[in-house]
C-alpha positions as CSV (number, residue, x, y, z in Angstrom):
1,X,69.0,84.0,61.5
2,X,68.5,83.3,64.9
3,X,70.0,85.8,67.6
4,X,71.0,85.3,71.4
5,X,68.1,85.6,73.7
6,X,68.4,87.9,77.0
7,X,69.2,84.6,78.8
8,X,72.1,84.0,76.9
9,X,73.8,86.6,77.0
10,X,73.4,86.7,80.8
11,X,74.6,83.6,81.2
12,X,77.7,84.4,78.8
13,X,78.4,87.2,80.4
14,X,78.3,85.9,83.9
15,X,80.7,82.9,82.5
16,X,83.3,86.0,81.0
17,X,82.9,87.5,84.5
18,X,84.0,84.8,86.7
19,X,86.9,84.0,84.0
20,X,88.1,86.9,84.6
21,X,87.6,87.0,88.3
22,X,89.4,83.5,88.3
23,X,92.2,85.4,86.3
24,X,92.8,88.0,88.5
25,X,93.1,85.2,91.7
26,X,95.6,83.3,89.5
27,X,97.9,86.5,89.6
28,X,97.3,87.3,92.7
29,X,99.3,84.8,95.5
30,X,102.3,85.2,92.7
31,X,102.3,89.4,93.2
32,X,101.1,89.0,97.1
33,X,104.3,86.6,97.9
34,X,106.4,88.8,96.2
35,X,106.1,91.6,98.0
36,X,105.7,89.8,100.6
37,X,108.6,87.7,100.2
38,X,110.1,86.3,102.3
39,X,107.2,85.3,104.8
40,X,108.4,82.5,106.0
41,X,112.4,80.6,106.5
42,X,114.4,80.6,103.3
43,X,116.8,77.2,102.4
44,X,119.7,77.4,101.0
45,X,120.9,74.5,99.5
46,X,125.4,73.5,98.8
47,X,126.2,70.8,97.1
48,X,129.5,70.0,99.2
49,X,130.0,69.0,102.9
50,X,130.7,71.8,105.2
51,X,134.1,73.7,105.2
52,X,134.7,74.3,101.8
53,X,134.3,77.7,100.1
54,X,130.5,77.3,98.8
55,X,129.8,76.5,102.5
56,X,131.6,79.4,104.1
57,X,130.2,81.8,101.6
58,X,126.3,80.5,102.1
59,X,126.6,80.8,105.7
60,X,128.3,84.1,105.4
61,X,125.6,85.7,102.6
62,X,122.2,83.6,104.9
63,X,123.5,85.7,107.4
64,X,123.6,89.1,105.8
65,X,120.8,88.4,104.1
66,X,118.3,87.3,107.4
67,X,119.6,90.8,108.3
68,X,118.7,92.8,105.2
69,X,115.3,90.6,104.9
70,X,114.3,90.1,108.2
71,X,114.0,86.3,107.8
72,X,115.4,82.9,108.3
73,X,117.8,81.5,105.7
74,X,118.8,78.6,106.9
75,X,121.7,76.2,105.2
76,X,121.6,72.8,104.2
77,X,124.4,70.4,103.1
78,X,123.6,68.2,100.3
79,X,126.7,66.7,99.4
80,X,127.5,64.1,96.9
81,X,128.4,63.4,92.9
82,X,130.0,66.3,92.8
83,X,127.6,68.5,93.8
84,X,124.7,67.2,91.7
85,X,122.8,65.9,94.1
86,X,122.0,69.5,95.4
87,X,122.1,71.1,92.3
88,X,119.7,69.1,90.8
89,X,117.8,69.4,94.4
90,X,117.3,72.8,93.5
91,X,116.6,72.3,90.0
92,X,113.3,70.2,90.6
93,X,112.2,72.5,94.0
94,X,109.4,74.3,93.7
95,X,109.9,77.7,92.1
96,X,109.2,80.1,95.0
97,X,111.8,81.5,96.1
98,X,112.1,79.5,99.5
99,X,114.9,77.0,97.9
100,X,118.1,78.6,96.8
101,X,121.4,77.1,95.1
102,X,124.6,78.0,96.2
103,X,126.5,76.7,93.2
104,X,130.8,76.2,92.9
105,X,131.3,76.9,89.1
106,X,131.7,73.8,88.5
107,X,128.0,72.6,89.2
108,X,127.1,74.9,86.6
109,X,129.9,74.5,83.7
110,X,132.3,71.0,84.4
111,X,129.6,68.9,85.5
112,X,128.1,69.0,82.0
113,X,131.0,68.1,80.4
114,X,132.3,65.6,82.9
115,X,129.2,63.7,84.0
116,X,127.1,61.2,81.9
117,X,123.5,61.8,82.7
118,X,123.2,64.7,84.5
119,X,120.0,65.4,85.8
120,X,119.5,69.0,85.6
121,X,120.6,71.6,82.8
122,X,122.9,74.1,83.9
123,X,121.4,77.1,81.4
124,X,117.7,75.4,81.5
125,X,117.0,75.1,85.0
126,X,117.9,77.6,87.0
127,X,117.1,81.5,87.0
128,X,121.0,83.0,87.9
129,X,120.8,85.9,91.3
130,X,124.0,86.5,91.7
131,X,127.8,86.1,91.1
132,X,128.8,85.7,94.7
133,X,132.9,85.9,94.6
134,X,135.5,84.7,92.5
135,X,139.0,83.0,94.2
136,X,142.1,80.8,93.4
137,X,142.7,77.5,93.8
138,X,146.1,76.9,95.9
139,X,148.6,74.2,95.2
140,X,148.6,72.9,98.8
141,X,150.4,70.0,100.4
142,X,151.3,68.5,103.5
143,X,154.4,69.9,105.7
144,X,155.8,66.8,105.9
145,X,155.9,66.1,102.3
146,X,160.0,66.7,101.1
147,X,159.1,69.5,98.8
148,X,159.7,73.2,99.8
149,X,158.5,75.0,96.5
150,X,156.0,74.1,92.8
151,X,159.4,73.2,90.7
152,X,160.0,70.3,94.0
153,X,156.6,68.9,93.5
154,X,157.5,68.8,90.1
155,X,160.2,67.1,90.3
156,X,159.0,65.2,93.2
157,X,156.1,63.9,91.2
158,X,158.5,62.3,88.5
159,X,159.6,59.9,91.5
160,X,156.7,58.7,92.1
161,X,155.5,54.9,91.6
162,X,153.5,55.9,87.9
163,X,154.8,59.7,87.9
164,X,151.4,61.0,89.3
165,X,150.9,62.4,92.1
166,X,147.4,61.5,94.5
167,X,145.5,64.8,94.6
168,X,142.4,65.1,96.3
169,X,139.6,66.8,94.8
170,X,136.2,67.9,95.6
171,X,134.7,68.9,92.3
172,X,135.2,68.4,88.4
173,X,136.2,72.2,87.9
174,X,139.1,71.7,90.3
175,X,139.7,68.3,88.4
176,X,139.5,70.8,85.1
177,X,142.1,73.4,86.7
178,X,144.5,71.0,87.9
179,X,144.9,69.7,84.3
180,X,145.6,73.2,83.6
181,X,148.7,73.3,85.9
182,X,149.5,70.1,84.4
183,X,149.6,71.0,80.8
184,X,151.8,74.0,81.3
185,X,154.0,72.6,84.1
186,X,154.2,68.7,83.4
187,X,153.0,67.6,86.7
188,X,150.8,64.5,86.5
189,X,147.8,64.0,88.9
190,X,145.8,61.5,89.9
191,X,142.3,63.0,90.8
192,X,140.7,61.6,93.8
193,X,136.7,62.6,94.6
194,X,136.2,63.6,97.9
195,X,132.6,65.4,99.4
196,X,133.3,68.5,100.0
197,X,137.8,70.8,100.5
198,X,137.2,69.5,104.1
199,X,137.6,66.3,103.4
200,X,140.3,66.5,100.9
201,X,142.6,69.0,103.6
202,X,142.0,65.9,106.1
203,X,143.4,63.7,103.1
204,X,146.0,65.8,102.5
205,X,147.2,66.2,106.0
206,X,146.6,62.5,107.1
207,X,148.8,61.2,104.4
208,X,146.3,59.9,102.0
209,X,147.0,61.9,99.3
210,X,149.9,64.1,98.7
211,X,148.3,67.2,97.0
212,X,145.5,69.1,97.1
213,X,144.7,71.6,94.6
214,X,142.2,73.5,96.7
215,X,140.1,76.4,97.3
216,X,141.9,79.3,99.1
217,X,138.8,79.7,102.2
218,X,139.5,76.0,102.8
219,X,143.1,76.0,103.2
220,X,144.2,79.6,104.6
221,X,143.8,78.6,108.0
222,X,146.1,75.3,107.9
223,X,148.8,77.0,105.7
224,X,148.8,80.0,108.0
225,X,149.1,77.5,110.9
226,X,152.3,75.7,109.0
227,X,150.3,72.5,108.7
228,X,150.0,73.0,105.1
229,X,152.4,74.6,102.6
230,X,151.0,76.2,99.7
231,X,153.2,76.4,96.6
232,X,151.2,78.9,94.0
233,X,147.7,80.1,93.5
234,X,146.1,79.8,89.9
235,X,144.6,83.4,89.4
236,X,146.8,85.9,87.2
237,X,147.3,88.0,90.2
238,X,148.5,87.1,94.3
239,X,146.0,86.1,96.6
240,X,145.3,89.3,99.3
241,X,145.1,86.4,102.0
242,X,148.1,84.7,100.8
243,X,150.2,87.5,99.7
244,X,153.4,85.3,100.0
245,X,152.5,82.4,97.7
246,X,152.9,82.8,94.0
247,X,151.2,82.6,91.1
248,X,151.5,79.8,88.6
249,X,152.2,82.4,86.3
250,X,154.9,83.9,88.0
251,X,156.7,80.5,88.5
252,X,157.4,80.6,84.6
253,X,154.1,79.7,82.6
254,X,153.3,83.2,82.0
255,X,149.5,84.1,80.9
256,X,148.2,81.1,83.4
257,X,144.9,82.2,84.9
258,X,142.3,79.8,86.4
259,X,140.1,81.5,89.0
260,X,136.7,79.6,90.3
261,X,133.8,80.9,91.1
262,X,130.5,80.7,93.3
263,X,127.2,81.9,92.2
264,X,123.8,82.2,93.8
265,X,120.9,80.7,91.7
266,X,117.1,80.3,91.9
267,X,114.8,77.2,89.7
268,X,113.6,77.8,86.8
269,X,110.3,79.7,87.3
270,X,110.8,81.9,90.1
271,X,108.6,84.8,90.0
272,X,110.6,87.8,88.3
273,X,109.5,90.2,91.0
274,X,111.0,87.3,93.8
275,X,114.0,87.3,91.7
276,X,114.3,91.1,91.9
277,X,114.1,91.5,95.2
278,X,116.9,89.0,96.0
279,X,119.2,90.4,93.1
280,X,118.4,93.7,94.9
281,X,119.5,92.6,98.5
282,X,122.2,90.6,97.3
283,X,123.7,93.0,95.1
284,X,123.6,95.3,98.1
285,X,125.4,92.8,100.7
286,X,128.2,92.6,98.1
287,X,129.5,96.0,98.3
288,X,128.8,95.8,102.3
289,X,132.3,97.1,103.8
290,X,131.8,93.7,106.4
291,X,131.6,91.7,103.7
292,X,133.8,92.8,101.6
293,X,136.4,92.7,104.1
294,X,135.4,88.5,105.4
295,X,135.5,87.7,101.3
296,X,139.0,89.4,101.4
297,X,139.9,87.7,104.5
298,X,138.5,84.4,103.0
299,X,141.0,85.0,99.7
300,X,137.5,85.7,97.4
301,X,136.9,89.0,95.4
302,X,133.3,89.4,95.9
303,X,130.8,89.8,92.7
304,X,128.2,91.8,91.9
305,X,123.9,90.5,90.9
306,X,124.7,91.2,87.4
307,X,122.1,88.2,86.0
308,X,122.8,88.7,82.5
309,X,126.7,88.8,82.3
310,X,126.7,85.4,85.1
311,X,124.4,83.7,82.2
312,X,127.2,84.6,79.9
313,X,130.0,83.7,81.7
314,X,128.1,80.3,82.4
315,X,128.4,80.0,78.9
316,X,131.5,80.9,78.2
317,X,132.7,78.4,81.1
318,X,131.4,75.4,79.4
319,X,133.2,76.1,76.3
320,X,136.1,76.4,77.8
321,X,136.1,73.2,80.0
322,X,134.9,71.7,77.1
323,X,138.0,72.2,75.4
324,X,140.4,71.5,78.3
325,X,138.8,68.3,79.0
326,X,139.2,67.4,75.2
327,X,143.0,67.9,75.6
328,X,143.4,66.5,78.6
329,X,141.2,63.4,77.0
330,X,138.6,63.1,79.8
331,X,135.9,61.0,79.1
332,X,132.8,62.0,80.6
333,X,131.9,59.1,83.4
């Protein structure tokens, strides 16, 4: 039997040494930049061209959160395929916290269903922060348009050419809840893909299109201004910003409830401490009295950083959209 000589066992012990030296320095940047983070600006990325809620809300939250952080969080539009192109943006950025996804619901749970192809997985790739705010979409169209209430469009949309009516559109969930409205209230749509609500309220009130079934944020401004009228909101319950306008279920289709929502997400990878702390801040800005009261003002019910229940309702979203795009017999494209 032969057994190790005193030179071997130095030399194995000085190889076990620096493994575990080497060890310990692979650990540490990941703990240092975590409680360090953030040490240097922050992106966050939308999906949509400026104006629409996902915008408003990112600029809003960078703000509070350059505050709370003492840091730059900058935002940056990438719009386009209905908000995949930033979505998947995020999806394939490096996992450091430094690049963050300000989502619309239906980056996360309609463009599955609806897109062939997609190049990122909603439930694989991301880490989820925060639900930011929940809000109606609002039946909106132009003043000039001859109808003064929803059961006018209605009827109003049976005299068209093909009995459909043009209705501008920024993203597949909206595409999703519009066939909603249409399956309890016979109204029949033809969905136009715009970049971003912007765009679509310019459609609307340029004569374009005639309807846009829209995000409350984008439109409050033009209806309060008379330039758009809005004719019901799809949540179960009024919008504090438009207390006026009803809700689909009101007008007769009782049970209807559709609301959208906006979430705050991270890639795949992110350091769990990095993660914390950013669950942490923005859990904090969303029961902020100033925010609280711009979300109201913006028709949104602010959210909480409950990670586990957003992964759930993620879930639970693509199910459902599954099934209403399976009624409505949308192919994905």
């Amino acid at each position: 039997m032969h057994t190790p000589s005193a030179r071997s066992r130095r030399f194995a012990l000085r190889a076990l040494s620096a493994a575990f030296a080497a060890t310990l320095i692979s650990f540490a940047p990941q703990h240092a930049s975590a409680q360090d983070y953030p040490d240097k600006p922050v992106k966050i990325v939308v999906g949509f061209a400026p104006g629409g809620t996902n915008d408003i809300l990112a600029r809003l939250l960078a703000a509070k959160l350059q505050d709370k952080l003492k840091q730059t969080f900058i935002v940056e539009n990438k719009a386009g395929a209905n908000s995949a192109i930033g979505n998947d943006f995020v999806a394939k950025a490096q996992p450091d916290g430094y690049t963050l996804l300000v989502s619309s619901s239906g980056g996360l749970t309609t463009n599955p269903i609806l897109m062939k192809n997609l190049p990122y997985d909603p439930v694989k790739d991301y880490e989820p922060i925060a639900l930011l705010g929940s809000f109606p979409l609002v039946v909106t169209v132009s003043s000039s348009l001859p109808v003064k209430n929803f059961a006018n469009l209605v009827a109003f949309s049976r005299t068209t050419k093909d009995g459909k009516l043009d209705n501008g559109t920024p993203t597949t969930s909206f595409v999703l809840v519009a066939e909603t409205i249409s399956a309890v209230s016979g109204v029949k749509f033809n969905h136009i893909l715009y970049r971003g609500s912007g765009p679509v309220v310019s459609g609307v009130l340029g004569g374009e299109i005639q309807t846009g079934v829209l995000d409350s944020p984008a439109v409050i401004q033009q209806v309060k201004g008379g330039k758009l009228k809005a004719l019901a909101v799809t949540t179960a319950k009024r919008s504090a910003a438009l207390p006026d306008v009803p809700t689909i279920a009101e007008l007769g289709y009782p049970g209807y409830d559709a609301p959208i929502w906006t979430a705050l997400m991270a890639p795949k990878g992110t350091p769990a401490p990095v993660l914390g702390k950013l669950r942490s801040a923005v859990g904090e800005i969303l029961k902020d009295k100033d925010m609280i009261e711009k979300m109201h003002a913006l028709g949104m019910d602010p959210g909480d950083a409950d990670a586990a229940a957003l992964s759930r309702r993620i879930a639970t979203d693509i199910a459902r959209w599954g099934q209403v795009a399976k009624a409505a017999n949308i192919q994905s494209e």
